[in-house]
N, C-alpha and C positions, 0 to 999 in steps of 0.2 A: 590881333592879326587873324582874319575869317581863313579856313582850309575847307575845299567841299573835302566828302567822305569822310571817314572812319578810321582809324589804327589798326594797323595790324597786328596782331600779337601768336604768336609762336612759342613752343613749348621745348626747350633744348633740355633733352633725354638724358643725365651721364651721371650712371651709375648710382651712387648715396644723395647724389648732389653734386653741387659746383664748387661750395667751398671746397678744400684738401682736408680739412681736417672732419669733415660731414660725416663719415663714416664711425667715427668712435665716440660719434654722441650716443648717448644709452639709449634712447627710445630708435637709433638706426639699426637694420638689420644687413648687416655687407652679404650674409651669405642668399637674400632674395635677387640679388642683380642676377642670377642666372636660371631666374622662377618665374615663367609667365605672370603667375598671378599677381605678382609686385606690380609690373609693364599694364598690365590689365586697369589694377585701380588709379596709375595713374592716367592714363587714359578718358577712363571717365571723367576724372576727376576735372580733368582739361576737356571733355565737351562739356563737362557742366557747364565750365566757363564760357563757353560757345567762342572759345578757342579758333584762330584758323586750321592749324595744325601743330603735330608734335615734327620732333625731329631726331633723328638718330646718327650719331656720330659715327667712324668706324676707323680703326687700323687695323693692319697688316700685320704687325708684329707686336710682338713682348715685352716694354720696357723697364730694366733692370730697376727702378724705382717702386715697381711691384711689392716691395719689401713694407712700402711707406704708406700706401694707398691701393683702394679699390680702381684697376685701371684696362680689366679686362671686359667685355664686352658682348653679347651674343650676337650673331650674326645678322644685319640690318634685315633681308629680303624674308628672312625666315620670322623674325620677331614682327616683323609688320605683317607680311598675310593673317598670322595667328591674331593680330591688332585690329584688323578689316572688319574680321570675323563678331568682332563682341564689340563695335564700335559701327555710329551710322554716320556720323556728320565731320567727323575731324580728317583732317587733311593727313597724308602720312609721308614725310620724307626722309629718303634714304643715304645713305653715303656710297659712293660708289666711284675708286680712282681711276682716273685715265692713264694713270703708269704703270699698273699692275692689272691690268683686266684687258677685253677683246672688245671690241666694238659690237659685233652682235650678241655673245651674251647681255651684255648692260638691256641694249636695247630687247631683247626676249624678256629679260628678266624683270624690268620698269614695265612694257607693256603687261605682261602678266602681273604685276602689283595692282595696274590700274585696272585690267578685267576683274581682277578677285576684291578691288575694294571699291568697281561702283567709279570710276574715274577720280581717283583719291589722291595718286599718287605724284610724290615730288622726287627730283634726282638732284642730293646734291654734288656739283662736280669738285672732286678735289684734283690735283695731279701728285699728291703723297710728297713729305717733306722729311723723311727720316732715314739713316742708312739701316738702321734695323729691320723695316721692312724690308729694304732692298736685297738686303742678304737673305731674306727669305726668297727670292724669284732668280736666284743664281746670279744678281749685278753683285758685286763689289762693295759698292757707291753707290750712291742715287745718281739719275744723269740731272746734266746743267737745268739751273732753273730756265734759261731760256729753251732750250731744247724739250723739258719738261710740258711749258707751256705753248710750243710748237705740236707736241705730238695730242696736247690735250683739245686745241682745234680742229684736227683732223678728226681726233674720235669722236667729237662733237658733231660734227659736220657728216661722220657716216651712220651716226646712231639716228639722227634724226632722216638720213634719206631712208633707213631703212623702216624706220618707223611709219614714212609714206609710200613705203615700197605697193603697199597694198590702198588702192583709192576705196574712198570711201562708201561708194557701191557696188563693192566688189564682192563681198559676200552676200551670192542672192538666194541661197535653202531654199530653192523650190522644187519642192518633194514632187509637187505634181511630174513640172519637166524632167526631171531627177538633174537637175543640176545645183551643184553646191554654191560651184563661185565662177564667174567670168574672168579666165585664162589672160582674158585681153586686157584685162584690171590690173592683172598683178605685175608688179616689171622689176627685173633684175637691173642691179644695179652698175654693173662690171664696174665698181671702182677702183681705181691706183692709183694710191699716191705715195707720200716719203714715206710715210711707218704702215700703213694697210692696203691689201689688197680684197675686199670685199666683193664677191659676187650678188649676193640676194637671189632672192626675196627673203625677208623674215617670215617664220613659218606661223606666224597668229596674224591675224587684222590689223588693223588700221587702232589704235587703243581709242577708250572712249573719249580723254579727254583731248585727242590728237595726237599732242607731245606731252607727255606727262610736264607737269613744272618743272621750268630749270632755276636750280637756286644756285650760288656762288659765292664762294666768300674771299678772293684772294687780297691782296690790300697793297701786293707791290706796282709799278707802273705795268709788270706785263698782268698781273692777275686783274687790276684797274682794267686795264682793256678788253680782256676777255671779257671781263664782267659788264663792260656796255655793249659788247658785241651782242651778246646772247643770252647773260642772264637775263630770269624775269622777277627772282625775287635775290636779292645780295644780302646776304650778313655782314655782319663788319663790327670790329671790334675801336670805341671810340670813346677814350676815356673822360672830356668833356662838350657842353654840347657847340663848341667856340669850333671844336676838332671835326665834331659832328655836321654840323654846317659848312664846313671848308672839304668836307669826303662827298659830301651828299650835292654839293654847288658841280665839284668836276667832276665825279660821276654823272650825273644827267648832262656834264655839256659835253663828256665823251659821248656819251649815249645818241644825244642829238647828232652830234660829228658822224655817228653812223648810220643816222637817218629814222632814228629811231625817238615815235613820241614818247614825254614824260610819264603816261600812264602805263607803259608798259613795263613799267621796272620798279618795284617795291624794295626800299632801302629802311633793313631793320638793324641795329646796333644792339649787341650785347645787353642787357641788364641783369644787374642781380641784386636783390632788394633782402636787406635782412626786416620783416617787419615784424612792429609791436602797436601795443596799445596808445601808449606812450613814448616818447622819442625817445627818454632814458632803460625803457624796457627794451627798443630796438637798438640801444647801443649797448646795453650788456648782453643781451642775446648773441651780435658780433663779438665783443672782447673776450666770450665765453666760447666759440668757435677758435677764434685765436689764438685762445691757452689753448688747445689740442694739436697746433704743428707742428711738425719735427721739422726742423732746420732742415737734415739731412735734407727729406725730399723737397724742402724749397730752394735749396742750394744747386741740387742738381736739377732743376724746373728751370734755376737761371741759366746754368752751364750748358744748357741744351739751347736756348733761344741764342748766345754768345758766343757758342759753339766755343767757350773757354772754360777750364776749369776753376768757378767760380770761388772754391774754400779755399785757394791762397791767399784771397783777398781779407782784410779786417773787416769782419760784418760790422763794425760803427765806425770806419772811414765813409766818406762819400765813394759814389760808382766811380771805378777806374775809367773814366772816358779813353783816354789814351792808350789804357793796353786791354781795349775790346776790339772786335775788327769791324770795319766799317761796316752797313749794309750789303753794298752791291759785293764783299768778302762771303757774303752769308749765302749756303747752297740750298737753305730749309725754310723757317720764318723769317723772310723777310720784313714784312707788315710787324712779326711783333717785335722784330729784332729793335725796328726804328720808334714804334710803339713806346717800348719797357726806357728806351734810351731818351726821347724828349718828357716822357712824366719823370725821371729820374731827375733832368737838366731843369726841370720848369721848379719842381718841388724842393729841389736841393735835397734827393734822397741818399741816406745811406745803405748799401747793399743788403745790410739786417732790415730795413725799413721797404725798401722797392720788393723784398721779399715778403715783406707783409701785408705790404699796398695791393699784392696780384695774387693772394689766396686764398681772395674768396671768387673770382671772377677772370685771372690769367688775364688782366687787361681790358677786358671791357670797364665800362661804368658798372659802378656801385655806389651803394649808399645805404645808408640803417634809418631807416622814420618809423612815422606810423601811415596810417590805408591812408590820409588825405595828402599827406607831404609827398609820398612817393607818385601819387595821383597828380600831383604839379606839377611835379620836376615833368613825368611822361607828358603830360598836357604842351611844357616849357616847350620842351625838344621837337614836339608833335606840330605844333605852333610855328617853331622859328625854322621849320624845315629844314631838323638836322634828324630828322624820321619819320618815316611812314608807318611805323608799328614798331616792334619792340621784341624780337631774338628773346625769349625771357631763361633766363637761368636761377633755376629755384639755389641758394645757398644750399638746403639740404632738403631732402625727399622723402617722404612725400611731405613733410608738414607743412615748409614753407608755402609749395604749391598751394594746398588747400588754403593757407591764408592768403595768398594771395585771389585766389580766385574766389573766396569767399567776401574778403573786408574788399579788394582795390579796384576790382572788375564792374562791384556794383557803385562805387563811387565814378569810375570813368560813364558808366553808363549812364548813372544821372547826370553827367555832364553833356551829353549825346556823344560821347567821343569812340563811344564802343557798341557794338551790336548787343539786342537782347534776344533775337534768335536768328537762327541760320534761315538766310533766304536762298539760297541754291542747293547745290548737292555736290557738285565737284569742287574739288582743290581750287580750281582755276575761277569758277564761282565767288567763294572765299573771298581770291584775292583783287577781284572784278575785273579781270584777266580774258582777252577772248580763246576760245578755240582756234589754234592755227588751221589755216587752208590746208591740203594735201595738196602736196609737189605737183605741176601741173606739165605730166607725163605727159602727154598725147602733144605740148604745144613745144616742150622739150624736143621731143622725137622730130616733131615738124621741123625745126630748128638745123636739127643733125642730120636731117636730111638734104638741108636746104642748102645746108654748108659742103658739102661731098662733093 
């Protein structure tokens, strides 16, 4: 089966690694996640690969499983400027929630990544799924997922007017005339609606790459939606490519539903690839990650997606179907709620076992081979149009990365399936993405004029 283009491949940021237990391997160092220069090499390490981008996770808050793993974080906007700086071609995206933040900070804050990194920068949108955070911003609770992802529209929708607040020849520096910028360029926005009231202008330009990338990852019917409305690149976590094909089919026929062509939305899934030389090397390499879990925190990794206290259960019974609470009961992950529950049904897993199946990876695909197996399977998935590139999640950090980008990058390249060097400059480049138009202010005006 012929695809024009390329794969996309993406560097997902967290902490030791992906597996849980990455962190107490001997050659890891847990106390670097708070040390540029860990962030630094891998960086490179990922343009070597001529990488799209990297990407950087982010919560809110503290979660008491701390005890068990590496799970705290630096600050996205501040670790990426510092990334811009010692980095020329990698794409940089950031976390940034719509339930705990303001609409014109995000949008100051993304335009400013993208002036400091050369039009580099991605937003990824969450709306936050935890009540920990929440009790940090004085809620209670988290509010409703639908209401969540009501209020995550709106913010969407005023970040990017304000990001057009300023047209694109509106800063004219002409020293001679001494004029900076045309007054009549710039326009306030007087928005109101249910959760903001936003005046404008934003007080920087028009950024280079327009609207910095919108990435998204939600996976329930309201995150689905949003994700064809407006993303332009989706993660997604997809634990076969049968799952992957059936996400990737209604996504683009939402997408179209809203009018929107197939190339403007790149759909990457999870991967986490443990590799070795040989497939028995990439399978003790995993089983030797494995012996390093603690139950505890994979216990409570379930209890949190079930939103039940999962240790009353016999970890060698099968998953209690009947006393989890449905999906649409779920106020948090939805996507991996329903996720964790049909690989459980499909597999005939037991709770010790579905705990094991999701710790190197929390759900996405995984697998152990070696640089050409795992170069199939992405080729498979890349093929049958259950992906456009590949979300990549190194097991553990930096080593696996460097295998990877060493042994599977040059294997996908021989096969033409991957770039051998960067033909653009921005993010949006990368992902062969256009520059959005600016808001077309003046035919607005006309409009609200004409209505009066």
């Amino acid at each position: 089966m012929k695809r024009d283009g390329m794969m996309h491949l993406n560097l997902f940021v967290m902490g030791n690694g992906h597996h849980e237990a990455a962190w107490r391997l001997h050659e890891s160092a847990p106390d670097h996640v708070t040390g540029i220069d860990y962030y630094k090499r891998l960086a490179h390490i990922a343009e070597r690969g001529k990488l799209d981008s990297l990407f950087l996770a982010d919560a809110y808050g503290l979660p008491p499983t701390i005890q068990y793993k590496v799970l705290m974080s630096l600050e996205p906007f501040t670790l990426l400027s510092a990334l811009a700086m010692c980095t020329e071609r990698i794409g940089l995206i950031g976390t940034a929630s719509t339930t705990y933040n303001e609409p014109f900070h995000v949008a100051r804050k993304f335009a400013s990544l993208d002036f400091i990194s050369g039009g580099r920068a991605g937003w990824n949108i969450v709306t936050s799924t935890s009540d920990v955070t929440a009790a940090n911003f004085a809620d209670e609770r988290l509010p409703a997922h639908s209401e969540r992802y009501e209020r995550a529209g709106e913010f969407l929708e005023v970040v990017q007017r304000l990001w057009d607040s300023w047209e694109d020849d509106a800063l004219l520096a002409d020293q001679t005339e001494g004029v900076y910028a045309d007054t009549e360029r710039i326009h306030q926005l007087n928005y109101k609606g249910r959760f903001f009231a936003v005046r404008g202008p934003l007080n920087l330009p028009r950024p280079p790459q327009g609207h910095p990338l919108l990435v998204q990852a939600g996976a329930s019917d309201s995150g689905k939606a949003f994700a064809a409305g407006s993303a332009e690149v989706v993660y997604t976590a997809q634990n076969t490519m049968e799952d992957g094909r059936r996400f990737y089919a209604d996504l683009h026929a939402r997408a179209a539903a809203c009018g929107r062509s197939s190339w403007e939305m790149k759909v990457l899934p999870g991967f986490c690839a443990v590799i070795g030389d040989t497939e028995a090397e990439a399978v003790e390499k995993e089983n030797s990650l494995h012996e390093l879990i603690q139950p505890e925190f994979g216990l409570s990794r379930l209890s949190n997606v079930f939103k039940t206290d999962m240790s009353v259960f016999d970890l060698d019974e099968p998953l209690p179907f009947d006393k989890l609470p449905k999906q649409e009961e779920i106020n948090g992950h939805r996507g991996r709620h329903q996720l964790f529950m049909d690989m459980a049904r499909r597999e005939g897993l037991t709770v010790r076992q579905l705990m094991m199946r999701t710790a190197s990876s929390r759900g996405h695909y995984a697998m152990a081979g070696t640089p050409v197996q795992i170069a199939d399977e992405m080729e498979r998935w890349f093929m049958n149009r259950a992906a456009d590139g590949f979300n990549l999640m190194p097991p553990y950090l930096p080593g696996s990365l460097e295998e990877f980008v060493d042994k599977v990058v040059p294997e996908l390249q021989n096969r033409g399936l991957f770039r051998t060097e960067y033909e653009g400059f921005t993010l949006r480049d990368h992902y062969g993405l256009k520059r959005p138009p600016c808001r077309n202010w003046r035919h607005s005006h006309e409009q609200a004029v004409r209505q009066q």
